[in-house]
C-alpha positions in Angstrom: 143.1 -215.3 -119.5 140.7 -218.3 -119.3 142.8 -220.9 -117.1 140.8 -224.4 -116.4 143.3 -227.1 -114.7 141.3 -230.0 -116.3 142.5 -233.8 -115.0 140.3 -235.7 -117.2 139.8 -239.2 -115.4 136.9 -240.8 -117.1 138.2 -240.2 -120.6 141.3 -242.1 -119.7 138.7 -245.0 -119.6 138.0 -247.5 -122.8 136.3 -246.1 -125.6 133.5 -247.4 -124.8 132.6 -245.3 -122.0 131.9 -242.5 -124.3 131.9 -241.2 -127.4 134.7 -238.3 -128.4 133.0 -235.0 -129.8 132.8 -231.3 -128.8 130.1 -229.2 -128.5 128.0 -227.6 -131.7 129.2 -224.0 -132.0 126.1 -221.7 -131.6 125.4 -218.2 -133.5 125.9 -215.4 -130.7 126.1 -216.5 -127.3 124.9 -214.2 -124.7 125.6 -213.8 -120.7 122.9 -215.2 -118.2 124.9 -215.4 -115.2 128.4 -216.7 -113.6 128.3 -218.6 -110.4 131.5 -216.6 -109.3 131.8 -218.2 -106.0 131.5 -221.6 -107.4 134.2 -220.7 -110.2 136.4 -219.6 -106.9 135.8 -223.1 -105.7 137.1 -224.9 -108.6 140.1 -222.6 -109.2 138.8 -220.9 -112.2 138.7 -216.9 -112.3 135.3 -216.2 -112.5 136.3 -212.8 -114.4 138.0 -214.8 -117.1 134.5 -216.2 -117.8 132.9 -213.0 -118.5 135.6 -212.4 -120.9 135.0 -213.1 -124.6 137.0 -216.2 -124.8 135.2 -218.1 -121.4 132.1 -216.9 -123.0 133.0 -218.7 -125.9 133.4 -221.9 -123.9 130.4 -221.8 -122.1 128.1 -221.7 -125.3 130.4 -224.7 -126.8 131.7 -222.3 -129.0 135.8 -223.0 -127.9 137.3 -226.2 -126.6 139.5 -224.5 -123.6 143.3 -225.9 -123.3 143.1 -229.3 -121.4 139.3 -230.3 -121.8 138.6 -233.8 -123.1 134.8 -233.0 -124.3 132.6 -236.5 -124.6 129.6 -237.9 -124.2 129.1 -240.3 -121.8 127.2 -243.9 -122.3 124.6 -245.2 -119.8 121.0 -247.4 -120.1 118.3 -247.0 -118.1 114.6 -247.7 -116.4 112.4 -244.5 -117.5 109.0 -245.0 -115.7 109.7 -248.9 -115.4 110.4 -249.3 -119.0 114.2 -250.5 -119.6 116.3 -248.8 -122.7 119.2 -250.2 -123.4 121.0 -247.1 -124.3 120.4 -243.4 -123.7 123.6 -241.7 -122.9 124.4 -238.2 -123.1 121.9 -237.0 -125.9 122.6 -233.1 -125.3 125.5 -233.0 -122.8 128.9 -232.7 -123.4 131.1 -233.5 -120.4 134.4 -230.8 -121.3 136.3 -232.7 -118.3 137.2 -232.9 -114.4 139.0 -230.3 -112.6 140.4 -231.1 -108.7 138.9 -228.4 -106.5 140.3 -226.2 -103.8 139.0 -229.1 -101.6 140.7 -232.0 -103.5 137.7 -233.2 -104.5 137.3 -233.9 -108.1 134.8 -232.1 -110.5 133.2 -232.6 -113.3 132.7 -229.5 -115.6 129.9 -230.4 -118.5 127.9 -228.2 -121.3 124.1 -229.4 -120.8 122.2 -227.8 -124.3 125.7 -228.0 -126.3 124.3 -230.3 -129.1 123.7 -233.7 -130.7 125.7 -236.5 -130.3 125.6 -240.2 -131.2 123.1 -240.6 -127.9 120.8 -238.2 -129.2 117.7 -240.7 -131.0 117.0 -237.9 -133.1 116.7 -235.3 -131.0 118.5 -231.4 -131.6 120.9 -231.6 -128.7 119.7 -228.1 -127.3 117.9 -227.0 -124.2 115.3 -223.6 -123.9 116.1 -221.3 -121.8 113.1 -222.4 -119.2 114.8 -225.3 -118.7 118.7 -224.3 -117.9 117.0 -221.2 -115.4 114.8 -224.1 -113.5 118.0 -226.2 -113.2 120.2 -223.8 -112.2 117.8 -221.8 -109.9 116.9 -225.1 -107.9 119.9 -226.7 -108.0 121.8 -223.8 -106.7 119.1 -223.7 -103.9 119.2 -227.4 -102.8 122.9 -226.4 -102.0 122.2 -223.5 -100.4 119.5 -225.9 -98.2 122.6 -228.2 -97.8 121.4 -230.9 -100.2 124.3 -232.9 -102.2 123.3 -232.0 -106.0 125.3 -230.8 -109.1 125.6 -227.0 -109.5 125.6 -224.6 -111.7 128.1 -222.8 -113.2 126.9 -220.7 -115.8 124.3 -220.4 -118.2 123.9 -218.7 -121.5 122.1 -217.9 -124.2 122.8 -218.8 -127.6 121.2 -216.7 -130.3 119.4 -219.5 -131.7 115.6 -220.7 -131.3 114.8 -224.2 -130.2 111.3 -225.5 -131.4 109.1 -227.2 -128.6 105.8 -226.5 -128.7 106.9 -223.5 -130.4 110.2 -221.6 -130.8 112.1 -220.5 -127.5 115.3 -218.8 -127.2 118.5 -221.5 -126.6 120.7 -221.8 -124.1 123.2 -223.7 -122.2 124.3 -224.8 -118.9 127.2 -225.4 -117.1 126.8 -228.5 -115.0 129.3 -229.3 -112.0 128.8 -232.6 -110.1 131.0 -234.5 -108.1 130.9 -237.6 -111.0 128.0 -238.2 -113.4 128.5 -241.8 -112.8 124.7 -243.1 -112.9 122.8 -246.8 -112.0 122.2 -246.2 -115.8 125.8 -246.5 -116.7 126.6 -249.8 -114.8 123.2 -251.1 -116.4 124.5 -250.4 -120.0 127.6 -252.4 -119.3 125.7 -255.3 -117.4 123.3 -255.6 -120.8 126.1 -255.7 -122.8 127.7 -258.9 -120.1 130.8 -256.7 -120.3 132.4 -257.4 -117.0 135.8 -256.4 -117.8 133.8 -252.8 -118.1 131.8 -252.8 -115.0 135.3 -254.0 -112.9 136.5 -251.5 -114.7 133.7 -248.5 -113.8 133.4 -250.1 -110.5 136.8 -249.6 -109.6 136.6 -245.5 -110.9 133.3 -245.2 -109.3 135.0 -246.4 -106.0 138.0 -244.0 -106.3 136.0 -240.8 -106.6 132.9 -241.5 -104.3 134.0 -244.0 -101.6 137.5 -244.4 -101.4 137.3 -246.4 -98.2 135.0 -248.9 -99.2 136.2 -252.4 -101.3 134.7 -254.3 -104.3 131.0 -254.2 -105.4 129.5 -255.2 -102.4 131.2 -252.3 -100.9 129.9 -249.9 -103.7 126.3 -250.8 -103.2 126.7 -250.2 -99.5 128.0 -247.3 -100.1 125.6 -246.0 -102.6 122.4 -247.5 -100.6 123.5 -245.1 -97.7 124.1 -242.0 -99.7 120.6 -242.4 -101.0 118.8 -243.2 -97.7 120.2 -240.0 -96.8 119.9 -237.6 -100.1 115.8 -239.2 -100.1 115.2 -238.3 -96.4 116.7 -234.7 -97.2 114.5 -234.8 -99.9 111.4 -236.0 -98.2 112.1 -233.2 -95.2 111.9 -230.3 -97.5 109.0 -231.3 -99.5 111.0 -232.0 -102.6 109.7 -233.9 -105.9 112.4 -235.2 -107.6 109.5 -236.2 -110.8 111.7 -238.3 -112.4 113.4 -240.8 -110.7 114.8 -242.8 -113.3 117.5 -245.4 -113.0 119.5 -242.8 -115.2 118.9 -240.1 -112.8 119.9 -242.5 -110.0 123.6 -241.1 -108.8 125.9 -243.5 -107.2 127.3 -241.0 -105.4 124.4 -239.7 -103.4 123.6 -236.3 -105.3 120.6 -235.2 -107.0 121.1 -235.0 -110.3 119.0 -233.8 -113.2 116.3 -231.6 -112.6 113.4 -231.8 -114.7 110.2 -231.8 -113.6 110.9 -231.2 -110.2 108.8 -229.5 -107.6 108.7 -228.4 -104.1 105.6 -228.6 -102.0 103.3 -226.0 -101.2 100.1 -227.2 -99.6 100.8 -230.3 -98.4 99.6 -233.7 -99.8 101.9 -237.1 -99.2 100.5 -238.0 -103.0 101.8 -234.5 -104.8 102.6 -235.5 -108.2 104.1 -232.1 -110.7 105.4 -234.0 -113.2 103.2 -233.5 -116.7 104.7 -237.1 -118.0 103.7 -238.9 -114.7 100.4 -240.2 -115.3 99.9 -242.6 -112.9 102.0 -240.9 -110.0 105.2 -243.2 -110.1 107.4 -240.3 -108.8 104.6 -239.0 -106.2 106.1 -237.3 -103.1 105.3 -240.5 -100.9 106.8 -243.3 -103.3 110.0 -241.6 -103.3 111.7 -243.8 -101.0 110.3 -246.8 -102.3 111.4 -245.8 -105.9 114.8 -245.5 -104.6 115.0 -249.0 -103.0 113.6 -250.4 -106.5 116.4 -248.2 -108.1 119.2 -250.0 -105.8 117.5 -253.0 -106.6 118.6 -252.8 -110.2 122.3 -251.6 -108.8 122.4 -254.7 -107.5 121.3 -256.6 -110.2 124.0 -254.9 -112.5 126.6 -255.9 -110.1 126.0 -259.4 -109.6 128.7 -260.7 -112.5 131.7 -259.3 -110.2 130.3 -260.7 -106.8 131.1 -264.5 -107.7 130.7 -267.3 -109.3 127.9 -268.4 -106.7 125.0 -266.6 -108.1 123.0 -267.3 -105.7 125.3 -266.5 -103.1 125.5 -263.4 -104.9 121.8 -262.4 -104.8 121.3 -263.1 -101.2 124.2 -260.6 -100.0 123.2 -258.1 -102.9 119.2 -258.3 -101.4 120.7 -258.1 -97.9 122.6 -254.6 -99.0 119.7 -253.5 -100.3 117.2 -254.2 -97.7 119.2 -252.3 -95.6 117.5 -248.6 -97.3 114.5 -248.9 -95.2 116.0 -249.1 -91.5 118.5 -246.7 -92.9 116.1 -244.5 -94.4 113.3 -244.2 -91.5 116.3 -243.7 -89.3 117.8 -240.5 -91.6 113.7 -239.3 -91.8 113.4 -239.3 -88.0 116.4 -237.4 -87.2 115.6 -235.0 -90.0 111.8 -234.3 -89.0 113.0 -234.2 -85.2 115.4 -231.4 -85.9 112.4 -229.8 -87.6 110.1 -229.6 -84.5 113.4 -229.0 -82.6 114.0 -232.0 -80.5 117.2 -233.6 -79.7 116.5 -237.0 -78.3 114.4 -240.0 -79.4 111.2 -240.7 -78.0 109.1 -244.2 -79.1 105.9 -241.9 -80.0 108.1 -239.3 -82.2 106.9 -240.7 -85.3 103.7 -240.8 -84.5 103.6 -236.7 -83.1 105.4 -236.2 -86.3 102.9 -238.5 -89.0 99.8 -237.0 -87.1 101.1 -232.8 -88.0 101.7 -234.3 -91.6 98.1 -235.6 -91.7 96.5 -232.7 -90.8 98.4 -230.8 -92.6 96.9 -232.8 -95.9 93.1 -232.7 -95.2 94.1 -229.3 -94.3 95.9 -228.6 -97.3 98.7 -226.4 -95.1 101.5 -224.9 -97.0 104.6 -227.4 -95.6 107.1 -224.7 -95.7 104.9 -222.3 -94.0 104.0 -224.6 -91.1 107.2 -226.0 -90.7 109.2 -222.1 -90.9 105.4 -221.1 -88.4 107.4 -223.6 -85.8 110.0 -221.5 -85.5 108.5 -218.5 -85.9 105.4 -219.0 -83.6 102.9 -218.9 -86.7 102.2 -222.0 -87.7 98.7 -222.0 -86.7 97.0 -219.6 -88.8 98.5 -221.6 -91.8 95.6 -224.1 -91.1 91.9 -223.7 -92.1 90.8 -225.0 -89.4 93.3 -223.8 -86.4 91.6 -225.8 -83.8 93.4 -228.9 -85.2 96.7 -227.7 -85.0 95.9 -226.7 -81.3 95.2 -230.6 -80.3 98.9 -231.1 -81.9 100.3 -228.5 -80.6 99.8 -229.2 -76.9 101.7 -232.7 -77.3 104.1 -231.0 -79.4 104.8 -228.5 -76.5 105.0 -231.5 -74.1 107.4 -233.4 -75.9 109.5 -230.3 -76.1 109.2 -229.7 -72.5 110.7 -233.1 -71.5 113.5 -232.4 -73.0 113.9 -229.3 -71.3 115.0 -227.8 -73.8 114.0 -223.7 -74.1 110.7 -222.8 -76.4 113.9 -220.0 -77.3 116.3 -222.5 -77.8 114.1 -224.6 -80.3 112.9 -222.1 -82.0 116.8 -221.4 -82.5 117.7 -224.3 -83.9 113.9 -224.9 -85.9 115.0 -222.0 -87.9 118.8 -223.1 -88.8 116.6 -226.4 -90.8 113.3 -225.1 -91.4 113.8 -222.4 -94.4 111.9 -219.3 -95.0 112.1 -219.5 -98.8 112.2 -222.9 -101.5 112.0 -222.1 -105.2 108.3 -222.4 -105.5 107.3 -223.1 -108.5 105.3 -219.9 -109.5 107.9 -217.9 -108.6 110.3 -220.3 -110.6 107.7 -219.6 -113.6 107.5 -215.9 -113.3 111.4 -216.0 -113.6 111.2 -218.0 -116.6 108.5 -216.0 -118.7 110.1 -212.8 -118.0 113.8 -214.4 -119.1 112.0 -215.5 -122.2 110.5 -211.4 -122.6 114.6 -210.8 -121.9 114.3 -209.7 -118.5 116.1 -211.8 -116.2 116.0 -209.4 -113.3 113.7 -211.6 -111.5 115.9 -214.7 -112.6 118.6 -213.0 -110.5 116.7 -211.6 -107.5 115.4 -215.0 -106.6 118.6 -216.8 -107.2 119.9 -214.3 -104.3 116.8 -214.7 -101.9 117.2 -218.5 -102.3 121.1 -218.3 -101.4 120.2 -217.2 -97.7 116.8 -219.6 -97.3 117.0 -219.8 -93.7 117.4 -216.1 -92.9 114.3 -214.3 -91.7 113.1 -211.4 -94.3 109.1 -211.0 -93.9 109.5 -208.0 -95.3 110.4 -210.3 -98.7 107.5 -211.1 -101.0 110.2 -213.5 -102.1 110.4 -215.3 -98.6 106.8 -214.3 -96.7 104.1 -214.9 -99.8 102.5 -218.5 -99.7 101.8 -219.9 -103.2 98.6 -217.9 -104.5 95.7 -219.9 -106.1 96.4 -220.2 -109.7 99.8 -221.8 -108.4 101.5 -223.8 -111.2 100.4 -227.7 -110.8 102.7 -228.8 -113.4 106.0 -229.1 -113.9 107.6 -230.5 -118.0 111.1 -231.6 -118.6 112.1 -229.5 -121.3 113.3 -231.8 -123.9 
């Protein structure tokens, strides 16, 4: 028997917050997959929602015992361009459960319908979509990146017209929150302040319980994204669409549309199909997060005091703070990757000249970086000769720390993985789940849950991207 022990904070907030509806019932809802371990996590038996009746919930089709379902209300920058409201336009967040851990859980239906946020829209997701997001954001946790997961997915024995018909489906989303910059900046248009004390407060309690006030919160939140951007930025990850509503104050990466990792190499890699003018482009990710904060900031400013000015030179302090932070995350992060330990003045510099021949060289970044390990990186370069004028002050940097070339290659190949979700293969998984054969969907999902382990017998994990590799990368809705 289905059993979900649902402790629904943020619908014990105003009204609104949210609005109250449940999910639109679909025609015959069909299996994709259960993320059993996950389900273990939360305390849900992952059998039970195999069974008929957590089938049922995971297409929208039954409110389980406890759930709370609504959708949430936020604003938002989209490409620089302020809306005053979006909210949840096809998400439905059923409620939190407390994990095993004690950390609480949000459990929401992605795909489940239109609500009052909608702006005309159908409320459903394609398939391509909900296997992109749950392949990738299954394997940024398996990479040790904070994200939401994925729970399930389904189909639902309905079409969805894009640019033409697909088959439906819907995801199971879990995050740690889906608190957003976008939800304090719809309060803060609104010059509600008794709502942003309010989500201020809850957003406190669930993501930095030991931090105080607003101030506190934006501290809080600038560090979490100095770190989730250099985690980002070290893996050759393109978010694509780093909108203030896609901006968690909690530190994970949420929402994965057009996202995108790197194969060959170039700082200015843009994937994205709505980014014309390479807003979102691999480089720019950290500054886009600092102009993200930026508006944090400026949402907060009613509960930091009456002095506004006052206000706006702490708030700018907190936020200037990213870059030091930042560069300092990036640094240890692209250390680990050429397997030092201690800091060296010219380590940037050893580190920025690999990635810049790497671009005119148009080198796969995984490749190289996994070659490190591995003792292959050089015939991942057209021209090997260049990586051979690296490598020798590579090799002497290592050598004064005295460090082992065993014992780096060690610990290059516990942070340098052998397989990303590229995005052919992400493709290939989706065109064949469309065809109804999802037997690729689930082989990669399983290579991508062990990305560090060494396979070369894999085509999975050894195969660079081929030619024709896909160059971009559409949101879905």
């Amino acid at each position: 028997m289905l059993h979900i022990p649902f402790d629904n904070s943020y619908a014990r907030l105003p009204d609104r917050f949210y609005a109250r509806l449940g999910p639109t019932p679909v025609a015959a809802p069909g299996l994709i997959a259960v993320n059993a371990a996950l389900a273990e996590e939360l305390g849900i038996d992952p059998q039970a929602l195999t069974a008929p009746e957590g089938l049922a919930m995971l297409a929208g089709n039954a409110i389980p015992e406890g759930a709370e379902p609504i959708a949430q209300a936020y604003a938002g920058h989209q490409f620089g361009g302020w809306s005053p409201q979006l909210g949840d336009g096809r998400a439905i967040l059923l409620g939190e459960v407390v994990d095993r851990q004690g950390t609480r859980r949000d459990l929401q239906l992605k795909g489940s319908g239109p609500t009052p946020f909608s702006r005309r829209g159908d409320g459903r997701a394609w398939l391509g979509p909900v296997l992109r997001e749950y392949i990738v954001s299954e394997a940024m946790h398996a990479l040790g990146v904070p994200t939401t997961r994925a729970l399930a997915a389904v189909t639902t024995g309905e079409q969805v017209l894009r640019e033409a018909p697909y088959p439906g489906a819907v995801l199971t989303r879990v995050a740690s929150s889906h608190i957003r910059v976008g939800t304090f900046q719809y309060f803060a248009a609104r010059q509600d302040s008794e709502a942003l004390q309010i989500l201020t407060d809850h957003a406190l309690a669930r993501h930095y319980p030991q931090a105080e006030g607003p101030m506190g919160l934006l501290t809080a939140a600038v560090a979490a994204q100095a770190r989730l951007v250099a985690q980002w930025m070290a893996l050759g990850f393109i978010h694509g669409v780093m909108n203030t509503d896609n901006a968690h104050v909690g530190g994970e990466t949420i929402d994965y549309g057009p996202c995108a990792f790197i194969d060959d190499y170039h700082p200015d890699r843009v994937f994205s199909s709505i980014d014309q003018f390479g807003r979102y482009a691999y480089s720019n990710q950290p500054q886009v997060a600092i102009w993200n904060l930026a508006q944090f900031a400026s949402a907060l400013l009613p509960l930091m005091g009456e002095d506004r000015n006052a206000a706006i030179e702490k708030a700018t302090e907190a936020v200037y703070r990213f870059p030091d932070l930042y560069r300092s995350e990036w640094l240890a992060r692209f250390r680990a990757k050429l397997g030092l330990e201690t800091a060296e003045d010219g380590d940037a510099e050893l580190i920025e000249t690999l990635l810049g021949r790497m671009a005119v060289l148009k080198a796969d970044y995984t490749r190289v970086f996994r070659g490190l390990a591995e003792g292959t990186a050089r015939t991942e370069f057209a021209e090997p000769e260049a990586y051979d004028r690296w490598q020798a002050d590579w090799q002497a940097r290592l050598a004064r720390e005295g460090r082992s070339p065993e014992q780096a290659r060690v610990a290059m190949a516990r942070v340098n993985p052998a397989v990303i979700p590229r995005n052919h293969r992400i493709e290939q998984a989706i065109q064949a789940g469309v065809a109804g054969d999802l037997a690729p969907f689930h082989a990669l999902n399983a290579a991508l849950a062990r990305p560090f382990d060494a396979a070369p017998d894999d085509p999975l994990r050894a195969a660079p991207a081929p030619e024709e590799a896909v160059r971009r990368t559409f949101c879905g809705t």
